[in-house]
C-alpha positions in Angstrom: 56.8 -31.0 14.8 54.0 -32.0 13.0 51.8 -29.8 10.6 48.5 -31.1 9.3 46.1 -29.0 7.1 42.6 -30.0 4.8 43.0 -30.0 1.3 39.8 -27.3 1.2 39.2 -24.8 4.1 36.6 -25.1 5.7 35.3 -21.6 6.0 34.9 -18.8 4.3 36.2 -16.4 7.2 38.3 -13.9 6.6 39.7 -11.6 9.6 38.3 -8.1 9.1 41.9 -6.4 10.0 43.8 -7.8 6.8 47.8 -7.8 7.5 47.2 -6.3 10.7 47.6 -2.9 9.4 44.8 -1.2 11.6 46.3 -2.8 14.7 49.9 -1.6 13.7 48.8 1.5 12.8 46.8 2.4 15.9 50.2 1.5 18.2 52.5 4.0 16.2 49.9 6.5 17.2 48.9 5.1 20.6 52.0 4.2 22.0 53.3 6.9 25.0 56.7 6.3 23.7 58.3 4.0 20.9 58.8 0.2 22.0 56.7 0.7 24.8 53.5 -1.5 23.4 56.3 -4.6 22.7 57.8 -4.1 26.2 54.1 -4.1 27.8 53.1 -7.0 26.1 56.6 -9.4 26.6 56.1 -8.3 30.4 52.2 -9.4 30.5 53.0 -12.5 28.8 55.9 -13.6 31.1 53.9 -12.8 34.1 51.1 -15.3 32.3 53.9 -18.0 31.9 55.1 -18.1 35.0 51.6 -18.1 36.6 51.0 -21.5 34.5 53.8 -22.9 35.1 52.9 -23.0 38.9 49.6 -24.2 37.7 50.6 -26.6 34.7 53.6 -28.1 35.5 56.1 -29.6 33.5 55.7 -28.7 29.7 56.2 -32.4 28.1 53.2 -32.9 30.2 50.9 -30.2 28.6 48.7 -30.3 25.9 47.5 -27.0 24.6 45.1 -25.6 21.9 45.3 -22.2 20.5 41.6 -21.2 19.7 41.7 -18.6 17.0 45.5 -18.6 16.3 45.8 -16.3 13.9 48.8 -15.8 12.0 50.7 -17.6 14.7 52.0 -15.0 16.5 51.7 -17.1 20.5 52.7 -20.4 18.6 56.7 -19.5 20.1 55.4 -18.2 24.0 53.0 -21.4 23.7 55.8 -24.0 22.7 57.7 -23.1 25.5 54.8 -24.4 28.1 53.4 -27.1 26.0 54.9 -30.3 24.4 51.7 -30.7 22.4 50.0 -27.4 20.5 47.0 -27.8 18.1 46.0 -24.4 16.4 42.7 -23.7 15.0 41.8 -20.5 13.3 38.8 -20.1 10.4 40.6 -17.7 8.3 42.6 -19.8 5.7 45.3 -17.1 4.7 46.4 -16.6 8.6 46.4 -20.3 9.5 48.8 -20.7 6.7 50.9 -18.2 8.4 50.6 -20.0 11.6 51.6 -23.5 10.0 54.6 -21.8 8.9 55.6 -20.4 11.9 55.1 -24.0 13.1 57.8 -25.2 10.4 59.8 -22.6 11.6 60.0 -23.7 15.2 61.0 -27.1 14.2 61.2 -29.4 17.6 60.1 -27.3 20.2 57.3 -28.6 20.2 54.5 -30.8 18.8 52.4 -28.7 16.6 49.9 -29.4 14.3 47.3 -26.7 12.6 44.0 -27.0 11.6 41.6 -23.9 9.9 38.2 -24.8 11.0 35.9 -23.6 14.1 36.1 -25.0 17.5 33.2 -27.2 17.3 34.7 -28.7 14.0 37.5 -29.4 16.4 38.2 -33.3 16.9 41.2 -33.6 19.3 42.0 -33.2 23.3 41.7 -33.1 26.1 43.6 -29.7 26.6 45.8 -28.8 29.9 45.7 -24.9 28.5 43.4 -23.5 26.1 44.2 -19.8 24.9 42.2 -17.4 23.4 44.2 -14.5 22.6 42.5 -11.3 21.5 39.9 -13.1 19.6 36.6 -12.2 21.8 36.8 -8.7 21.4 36.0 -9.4 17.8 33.0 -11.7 18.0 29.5 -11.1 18.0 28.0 -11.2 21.6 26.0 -14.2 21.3 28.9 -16.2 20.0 30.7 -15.9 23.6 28.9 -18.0 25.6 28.6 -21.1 23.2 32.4 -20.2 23.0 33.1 -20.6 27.0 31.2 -23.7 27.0 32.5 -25.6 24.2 36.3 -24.9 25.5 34.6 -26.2 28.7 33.9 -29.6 26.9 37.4 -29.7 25.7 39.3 -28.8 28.6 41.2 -30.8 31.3 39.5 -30.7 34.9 42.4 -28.9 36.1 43.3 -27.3 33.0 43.4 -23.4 32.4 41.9 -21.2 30.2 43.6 -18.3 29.1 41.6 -15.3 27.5 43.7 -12.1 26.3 41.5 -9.2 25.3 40.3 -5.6 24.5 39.6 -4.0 27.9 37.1 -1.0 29.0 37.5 1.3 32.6 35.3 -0.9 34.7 31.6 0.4 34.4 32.3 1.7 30.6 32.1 -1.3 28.7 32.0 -0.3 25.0 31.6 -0.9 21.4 33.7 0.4 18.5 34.7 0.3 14.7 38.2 1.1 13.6 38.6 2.2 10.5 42.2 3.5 8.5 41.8 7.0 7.1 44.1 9.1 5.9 45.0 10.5 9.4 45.2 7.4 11.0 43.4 5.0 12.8 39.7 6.8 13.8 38.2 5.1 16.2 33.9 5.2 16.4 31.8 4.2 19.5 28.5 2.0 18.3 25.9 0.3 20.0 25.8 -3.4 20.1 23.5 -3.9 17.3 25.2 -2.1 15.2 28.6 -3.7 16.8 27.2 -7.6 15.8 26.2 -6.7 12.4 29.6 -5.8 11.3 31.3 -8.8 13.7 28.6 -11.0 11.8 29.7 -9.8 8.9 33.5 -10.3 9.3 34.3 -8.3 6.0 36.3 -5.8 6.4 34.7 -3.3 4.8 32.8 -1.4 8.2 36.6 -1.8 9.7 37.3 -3.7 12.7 35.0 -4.3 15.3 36.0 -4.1 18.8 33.8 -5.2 22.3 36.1 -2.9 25.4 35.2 -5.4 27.9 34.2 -4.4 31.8 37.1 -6.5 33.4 34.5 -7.3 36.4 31.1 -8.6 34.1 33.7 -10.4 32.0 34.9 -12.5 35.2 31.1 -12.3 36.5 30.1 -14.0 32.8 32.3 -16.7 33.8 31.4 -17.3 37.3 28.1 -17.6 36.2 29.5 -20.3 33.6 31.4 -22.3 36.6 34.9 -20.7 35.9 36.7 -19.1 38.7 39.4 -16.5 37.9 42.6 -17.3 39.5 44.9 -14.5 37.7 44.7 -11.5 36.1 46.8 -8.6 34.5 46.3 -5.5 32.6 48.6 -4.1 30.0 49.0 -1.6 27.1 48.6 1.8 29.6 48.4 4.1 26.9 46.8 6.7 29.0 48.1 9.7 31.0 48.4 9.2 34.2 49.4 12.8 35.4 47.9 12.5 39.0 50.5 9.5 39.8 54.1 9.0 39.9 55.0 7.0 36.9 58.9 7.3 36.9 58.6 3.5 37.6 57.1 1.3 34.9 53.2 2.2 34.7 52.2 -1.1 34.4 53.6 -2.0 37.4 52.0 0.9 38.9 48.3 0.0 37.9 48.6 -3.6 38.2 49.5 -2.7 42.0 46.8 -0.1 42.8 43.4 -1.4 42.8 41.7 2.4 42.0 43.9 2.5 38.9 43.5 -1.0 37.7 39.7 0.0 37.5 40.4 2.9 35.2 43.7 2.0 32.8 45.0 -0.7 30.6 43.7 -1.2 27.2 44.3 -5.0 27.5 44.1 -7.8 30.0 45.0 -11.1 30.1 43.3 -13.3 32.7 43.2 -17.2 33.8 40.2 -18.9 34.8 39.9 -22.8 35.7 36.8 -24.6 36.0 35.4 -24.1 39.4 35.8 -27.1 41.0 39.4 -27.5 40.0 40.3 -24.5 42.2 39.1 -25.9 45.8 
């Protein structure tokens, strides 16, 4: 394991949801019963994993990067498909974090850490770039520049994994979350008003979030020469009271194409460059 910082961040960035608490706050009062947000996220991610390992092959042969890493949270999922990690993140207080969940993990992989922006970024080529819940928070003109510089970086058959925020198809939205006193509140905005406060990155408006339209998001890339390949929803928070859900209800949208349009509040999907995928 190897863990390499600069001496002086280079950014000012600080994540507008400090500790997390917004996030952990809205699942204790999202959640249709305790454990169930954990249980729907282990399952999407080990449906991910062994999607890329079909794709990826062995993990002494992958080199990965882990755009926007955060506090480090996918550094342990990652180090079990990739022999080689680099995580970038511009917030100087999380990649810390991160670097010490590197430490923690000791051999299991290559690691090495770096707080800076992707086009500060001065390593690969990657077999497996992830982006895990970090383009819900960006401003909408950053996305595009975003797909295309991971584009650069990327292997021609690697795989791009994106993890985000998702809307029922045709209701893409923009909101602010804010902690009150009751809870989480959460307020619809326009986009304007949306990239102001995602432009801003302070804090202070509370967090910005952009539900994505599953079907325009894997359009947007399409038109950017990726080709989806995988896909899975997650976090079903919603009732579902028209459909037997004795059975897990993840399992139950994921396999019904009328309520995939409708339900999930996340999704994870994999796209490879076009002409990687015949």
């Amino acid at each position: 394991m190897i863990d390499r910082q600069p001496m002086v961040a280079s950014s000012a960035y600080a994540y507008p949801d400090d500790e997390d608490r917004i996030t952990r706050r809205f699942i204790e009062q999202a959640e249709p019963h305790p454990g169930y947000w954990d249980h729907s996220d282990e399952r999407a991610m080990a449906r991910a994993a062994e999607k890329l390992k079909e794709l990826l092959g062995p993990k002494d042969s992958v080199r990965a990067l882990d755009v926007g890493c955060g506090p480090g949270r996918m550094l342990p999922w990652l180090s079990e498909l990739a022999g080689r990690v680099t995580a970038i993140d511009p917030d100087p207080g999380r990649l810390a974090k991160a670097a010490q969940v590197a430490r923690e993990l000791g051999d299991s992989a290559e690691i090495v850490t770096q707080v800076g922006n992707l086009h500060e970024l001065r390593a690969g080529p990657f077999d497996l770039v992830l982006c895990s819940h970090v383009i819900q928070h960006i401003p909408t003109a950053d996305l595009v520049p975003l797909l295309n510089s991971i584009r650069e970086l990327i292997t021609p058959d690697g795989v791009l994994m994106l993890s985000c925020t998702r809307a029922p198809v045709g209701d893409e939205k923009f909101s602010l979350d804010r902690m009150t006193e009751h809870g989480v509140e959460s307020h619809r905005v326009d986009r304007a008003r949306f990239d102001e406060v995602a432009r801003a990155a302070t804090g202070k408006e509370g967090l910005p979030i952009h539900h994505r339209d599953p079907i325009r998001l894997a359009e947007l890339g399409r038109s950017l020469g990726w080709a989806q390949v995988w896909t899975w929803s997650f976090h079903v928070l919603e009732p579902l009271p028209e459909f037997d859900i004795s059975g897990d209800r993840d399992e139950w949208v994921n396999g019904s194409p009328e309520l995939l349009r409708r339900f999930g509040r996340d999704a994870v999907v994999l796209w490879r460059l076009q002409t990687s995928t015949g």
